[in-house]
C-alpha atoms as one frame of an Amber mdcrd trajectory, in Angstrom:
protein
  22.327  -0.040 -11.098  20.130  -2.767  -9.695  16.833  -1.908  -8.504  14.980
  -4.698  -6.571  11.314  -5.097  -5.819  11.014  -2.753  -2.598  13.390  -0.064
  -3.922  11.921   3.410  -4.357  11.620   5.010  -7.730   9.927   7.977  -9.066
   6.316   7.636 -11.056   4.939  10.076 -13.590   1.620   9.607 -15.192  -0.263
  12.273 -17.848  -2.359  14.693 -15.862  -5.801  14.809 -15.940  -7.853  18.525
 -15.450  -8.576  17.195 -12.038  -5.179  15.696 -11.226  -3.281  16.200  -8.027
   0.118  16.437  -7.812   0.243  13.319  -5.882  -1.889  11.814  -8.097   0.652
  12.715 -11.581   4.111  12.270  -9.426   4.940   9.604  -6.743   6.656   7.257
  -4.825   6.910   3.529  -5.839   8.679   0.446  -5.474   8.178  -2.476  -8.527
   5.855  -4.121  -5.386   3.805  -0.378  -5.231   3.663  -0.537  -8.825   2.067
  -3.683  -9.235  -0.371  -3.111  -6.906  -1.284   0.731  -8.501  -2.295  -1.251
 -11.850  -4.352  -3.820 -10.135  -5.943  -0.513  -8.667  -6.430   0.992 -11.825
  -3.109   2.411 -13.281  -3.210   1.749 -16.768  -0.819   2.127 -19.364  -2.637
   4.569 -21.049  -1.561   6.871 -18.557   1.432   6.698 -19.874   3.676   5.949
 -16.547   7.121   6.474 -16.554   9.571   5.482 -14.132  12.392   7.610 -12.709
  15.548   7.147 -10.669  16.022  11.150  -9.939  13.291  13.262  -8.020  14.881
  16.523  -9.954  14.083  14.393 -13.676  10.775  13.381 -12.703   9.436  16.856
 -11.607  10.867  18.537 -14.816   8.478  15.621 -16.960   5.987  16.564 -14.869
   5.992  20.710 -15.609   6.242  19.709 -19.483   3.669  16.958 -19.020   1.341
  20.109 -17.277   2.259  22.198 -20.049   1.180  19.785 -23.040  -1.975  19.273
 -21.163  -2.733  23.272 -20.573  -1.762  23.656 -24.433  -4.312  20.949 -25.363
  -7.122  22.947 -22.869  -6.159  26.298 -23.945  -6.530  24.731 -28.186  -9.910
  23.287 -27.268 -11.157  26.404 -25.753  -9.606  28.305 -28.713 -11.599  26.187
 -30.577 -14.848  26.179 -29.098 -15.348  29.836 -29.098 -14.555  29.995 -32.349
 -17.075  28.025 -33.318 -20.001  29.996 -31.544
C-alpha cells in the first residue's frame, strides 16, 4: 500500500505518568508528523506508526502496562529501602 504525505496513519509514543491518551495515541499524516518533531516529538519517545486503529490501541494497553510495571518496581523499591 502507498501512503502519501496527507494520508492518515496511527501514532503511538511511550507514556509518560502524566500522559493523555491523546497525547500517547493519535492521528497523523507524514505532513502532521513532521511538524510534531519540529514541536518536540523526539525519537526517544519511541513513535511508531500504524495503519490499523485496532493495532495501535492494543500497543498502547501494553505500552501502559510496561510503564505501570516500571512505577509499581520503583515504588517496590523505594519502600524497601526505608
Amino acid at each position: 500500500m502507498r501512503y502519501g504525505l496527507d494520508d492518515k496513519l496511527w501514532v503511538v509514543v511511550d507514556p509518560t505518568p502524566q500522559s493523555t491518551l491523546g497525547d500517547i495515541l493519535f492521528q497523523a499524516s507524514l505532513r502532521d508528523l513532521s511538524l510534531q518533531f519540529k514541536g518536540g516529538l523526539s525519537v526517544d519517545e519511541n513513535p511508531t506508526l500504524f495503519t490499523d486503529e485496532q493495532e495501535a490501541i492494543a500497543e498502547v494497553h501494553r505500552r501502559l502496562d510496561r510503564m505501570r510495571s516500571r512505577l509499581d518496581k520503583l515504588m517496590d523499591d523505594l519502600l524497601e529501602a526505608r
